[in-house]
C-alpha positions in Angstrom: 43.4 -35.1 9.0 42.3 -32.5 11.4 42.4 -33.1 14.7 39.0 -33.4 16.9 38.2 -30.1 18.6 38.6 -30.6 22.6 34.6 -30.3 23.5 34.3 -27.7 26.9 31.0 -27.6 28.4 31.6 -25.5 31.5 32.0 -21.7 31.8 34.6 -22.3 34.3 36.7 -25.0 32.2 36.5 -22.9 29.1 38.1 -20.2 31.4 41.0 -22.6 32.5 41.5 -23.7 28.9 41.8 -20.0 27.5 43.9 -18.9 30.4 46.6 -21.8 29.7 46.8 -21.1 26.1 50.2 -19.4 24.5 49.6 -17.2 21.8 46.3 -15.7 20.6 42.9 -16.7 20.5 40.6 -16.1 17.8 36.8 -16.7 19.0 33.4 -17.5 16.5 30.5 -17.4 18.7 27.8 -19.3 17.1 23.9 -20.7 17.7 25.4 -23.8 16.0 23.6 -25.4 13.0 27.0 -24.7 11.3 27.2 -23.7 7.3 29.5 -22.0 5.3 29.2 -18.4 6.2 30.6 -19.7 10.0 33.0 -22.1 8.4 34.6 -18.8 6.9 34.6 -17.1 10.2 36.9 -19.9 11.5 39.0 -19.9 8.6 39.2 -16.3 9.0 39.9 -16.6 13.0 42.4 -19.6 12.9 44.5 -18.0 10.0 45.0 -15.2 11.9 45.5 -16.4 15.4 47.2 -19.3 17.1 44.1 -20.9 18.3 40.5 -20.8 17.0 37.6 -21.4 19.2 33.6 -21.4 18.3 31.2 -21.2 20.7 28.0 -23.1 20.3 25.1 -21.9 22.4 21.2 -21.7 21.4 20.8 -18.5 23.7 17.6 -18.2 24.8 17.3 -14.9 25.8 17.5 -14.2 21.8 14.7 -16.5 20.8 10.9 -16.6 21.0 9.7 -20.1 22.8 8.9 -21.8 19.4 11.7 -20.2 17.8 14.1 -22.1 20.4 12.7 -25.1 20.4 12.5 -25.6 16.5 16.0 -24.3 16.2 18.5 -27.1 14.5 20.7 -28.0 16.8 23.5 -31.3 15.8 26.9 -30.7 18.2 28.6 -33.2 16.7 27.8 -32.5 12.9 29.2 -28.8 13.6 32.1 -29.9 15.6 33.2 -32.2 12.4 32.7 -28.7 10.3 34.4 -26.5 12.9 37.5 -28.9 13.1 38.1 -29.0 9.4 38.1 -25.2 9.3 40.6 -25.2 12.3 38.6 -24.6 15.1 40.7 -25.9 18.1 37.7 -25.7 21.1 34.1 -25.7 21.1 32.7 -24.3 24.3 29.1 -25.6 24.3 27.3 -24.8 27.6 23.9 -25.6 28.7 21.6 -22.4 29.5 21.6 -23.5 33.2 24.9 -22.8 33.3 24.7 -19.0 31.0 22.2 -18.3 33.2 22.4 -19.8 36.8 19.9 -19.1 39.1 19.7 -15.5 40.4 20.8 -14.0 37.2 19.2 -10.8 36.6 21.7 -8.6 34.3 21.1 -6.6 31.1 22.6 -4.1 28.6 20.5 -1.3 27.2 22.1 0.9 24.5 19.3 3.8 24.7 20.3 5.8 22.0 20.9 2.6 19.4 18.1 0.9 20.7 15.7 3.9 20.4 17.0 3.9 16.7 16.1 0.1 16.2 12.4 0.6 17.5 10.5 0.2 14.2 11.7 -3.4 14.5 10.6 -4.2 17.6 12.9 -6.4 18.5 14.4 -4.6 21.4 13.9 -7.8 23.4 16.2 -10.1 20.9 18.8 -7.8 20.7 19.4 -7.1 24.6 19.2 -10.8 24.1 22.7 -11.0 22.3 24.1 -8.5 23.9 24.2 -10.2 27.0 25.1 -13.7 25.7 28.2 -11.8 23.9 29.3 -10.1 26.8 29.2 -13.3 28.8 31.0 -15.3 26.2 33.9 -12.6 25.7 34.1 -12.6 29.5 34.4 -16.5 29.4 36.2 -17.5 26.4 38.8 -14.1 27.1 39.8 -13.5 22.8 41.9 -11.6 21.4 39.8 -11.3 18.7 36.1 -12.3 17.8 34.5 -12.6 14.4 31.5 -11.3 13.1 29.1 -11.8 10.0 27.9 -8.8 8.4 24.5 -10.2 7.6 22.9 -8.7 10.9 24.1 -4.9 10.5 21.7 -4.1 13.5 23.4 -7.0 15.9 27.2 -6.1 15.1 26.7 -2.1 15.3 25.4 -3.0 18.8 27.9 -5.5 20.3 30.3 -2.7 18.7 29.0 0.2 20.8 28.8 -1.9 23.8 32.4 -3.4 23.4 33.3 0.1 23.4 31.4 1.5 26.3 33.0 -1.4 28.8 36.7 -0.9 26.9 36.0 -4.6 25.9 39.7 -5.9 25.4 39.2 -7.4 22.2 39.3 -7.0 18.6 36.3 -7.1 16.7 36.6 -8.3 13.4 34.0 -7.5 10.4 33.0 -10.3 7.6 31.6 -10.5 4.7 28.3 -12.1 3.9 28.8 -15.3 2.2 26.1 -16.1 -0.8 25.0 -18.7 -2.8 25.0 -18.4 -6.6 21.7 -17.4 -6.3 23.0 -14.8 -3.9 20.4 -15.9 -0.8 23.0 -15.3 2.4 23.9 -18.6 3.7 22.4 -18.9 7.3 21.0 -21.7 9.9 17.4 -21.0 8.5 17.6 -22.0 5.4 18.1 -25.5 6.5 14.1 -25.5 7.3 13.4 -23.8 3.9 10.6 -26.4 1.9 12.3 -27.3 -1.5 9.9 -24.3 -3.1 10.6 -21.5 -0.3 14.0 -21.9 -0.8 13.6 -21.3 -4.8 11.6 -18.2 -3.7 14.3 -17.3 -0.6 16.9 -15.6 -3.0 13.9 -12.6 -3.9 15.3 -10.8 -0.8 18.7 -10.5 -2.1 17.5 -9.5 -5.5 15.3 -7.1 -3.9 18.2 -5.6 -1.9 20.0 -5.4 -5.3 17.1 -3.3 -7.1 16.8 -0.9 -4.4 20.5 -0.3 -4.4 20.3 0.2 -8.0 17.4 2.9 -7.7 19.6 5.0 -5.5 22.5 4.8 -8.0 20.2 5.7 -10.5 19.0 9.3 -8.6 16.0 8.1 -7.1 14.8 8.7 -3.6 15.1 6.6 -0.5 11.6 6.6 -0.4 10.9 5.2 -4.4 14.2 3.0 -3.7 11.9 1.5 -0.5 9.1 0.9 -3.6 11.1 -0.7 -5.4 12.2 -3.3 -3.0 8.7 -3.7 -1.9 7.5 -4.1 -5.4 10.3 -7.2 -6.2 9.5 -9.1 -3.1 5.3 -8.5 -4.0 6.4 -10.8 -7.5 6.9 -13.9 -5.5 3.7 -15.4 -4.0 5.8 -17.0 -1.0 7.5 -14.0 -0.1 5.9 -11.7 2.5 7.7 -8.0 3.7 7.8 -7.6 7.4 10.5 -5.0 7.5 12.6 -3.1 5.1 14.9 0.1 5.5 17.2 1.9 3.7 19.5 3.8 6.4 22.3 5.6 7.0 24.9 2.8 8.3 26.0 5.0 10.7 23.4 6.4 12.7 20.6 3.7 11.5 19.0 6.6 10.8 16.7 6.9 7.4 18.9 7.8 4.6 18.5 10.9 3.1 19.0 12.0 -0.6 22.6 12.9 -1.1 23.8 10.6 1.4 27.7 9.0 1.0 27.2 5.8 2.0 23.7 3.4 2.7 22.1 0.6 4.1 19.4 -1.9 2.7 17.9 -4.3 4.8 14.8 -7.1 5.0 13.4 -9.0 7.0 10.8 -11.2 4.7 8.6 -14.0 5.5 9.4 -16.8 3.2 6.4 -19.3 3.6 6.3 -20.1 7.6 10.1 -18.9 7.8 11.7 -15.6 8.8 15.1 -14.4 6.9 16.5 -11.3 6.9 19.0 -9.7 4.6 20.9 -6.5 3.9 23.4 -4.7 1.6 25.8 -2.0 2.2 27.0 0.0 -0.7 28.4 3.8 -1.0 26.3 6.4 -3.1 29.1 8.6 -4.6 
């Protein structure tokens, strides 16, 4: 039987707790709400590290107010999934102490960000990149792990981990599916029976686009294509696709080695967002 993950609360014992560890540290930063995509994170992080610790914070910096207040939040349900995957820590502060009175610090990355604008999201992302840089500053890993489900989010805490000469590791994963290939995240937990039927259009969306590019079609009929397989499902409603250069996050051009499909679609009252990577030639 595993043993119960030690539960830290405090910024500064999570410090003292990393700093007396032997060995390496593998860190999962997480908004909670646990499934299987983060239970293959810690997998990942404790097979290939001494210690594995996940961070549970609802940040909410990232979040509108709704969107923070309706997320799922069940500490001890995602400890009980964290420590069977060999999670050793959780460090699950409270906002007050994230954010303590007087803070006032932000990243911008001008150049990515400027890149990002059609989402408008600017907001969410500085967002994450300031809860990551506090929690790599906290939890001190050797290495973190990351989903590839939010391309956008990664290439960003990438860049900025490299512009500070961030001592760590950053580790890429894959998306982890269903059968019906909808990408397993906290959301779908809030999906009504029937919008989770309709959920997995995204992914087969994704699909269809990446197959028009294989097939010699343009970015631009690719994007039509997508559009026109989410447009079959009454439930499902486009706010945002692309098809970029994975890169740059620039739009993909014609000839292009490698490219990027991505979605964010409303599934009844829920927002998901998907993507695929895939090379052209």
């Amino acid at each position: 039987m595993k043993r119960k993950p030690a539960i830290i609360r405090s910024p500064e014992a999570m410090g003292r707790w990393s700093a007396g560890l032997k060995g390496t540290l593998g860190f999962v930063p997480t908004l909670g709400a646990l499934h299987e995509g983060h239970v293959s994170l810690i997998k990942r992080a404790s097979r290939e590290n001494d210690v594995a610790v996940v961070s549970v914070f609802v940040n909410p910096l990232q979040f509108t107010p709704e969107g923070f207040r309706k997320y799922p939040r069940n500490l001890a349900a995602d400890a009980k999934l964290a420590a069977a995957a060999g999670a050793s820590a959780i460090f699950a502060p409270s906002a007050e102490q994230m954010y303590p009175a007087g803070f006032q610090s932000h990243i911008v990355l001008p150049r990515l960000f400027a890149a990002l604008k059609r989402q408008n999201l600017e907001w969410h992302y500085r967002g994450v990149l300031q809860v990551v840089m506090k929690l790599l500053q906290i939890v001190l890993p050797d290495r973190v792990y990351f989903g590839l489900k939010d391309p956008h989010q990664l290439a960003l805490i990438e860049r900025m981990a490299a512009d500070f000469n961030l001592p760590v590791v950053i580790r890429r994963c894959s998306t982890v599916r269903g059968r019906d290939g909808l990408a397993r995240s906290s959301r779908n937990a809030l999906l009504t029976p029937g919008e989770r039927a309709a959920a997995p259009v995204i992914y087969r969306a994704l699909c269809a686009a990446k197959k028009a590019l294989h097939e010699g079609k343009t970015p631009a009929r690719a994007m039509r294509v997508l559009e026109k397989t989410l447009a079959a499902v009454p439930l499902a409603r486009l706010e945002y696709a692309e098809i970029i250069d994975p890169s740059t996050f620039l739009p993909a051009r014609r000839g292009a080695r490698e490219a990027l499909a991505y979605a964010a679609v409303w599934i009844g009252e829920k927002r998901l967002a998907d993507n695929i990577r895939f090379r052209l030639k």
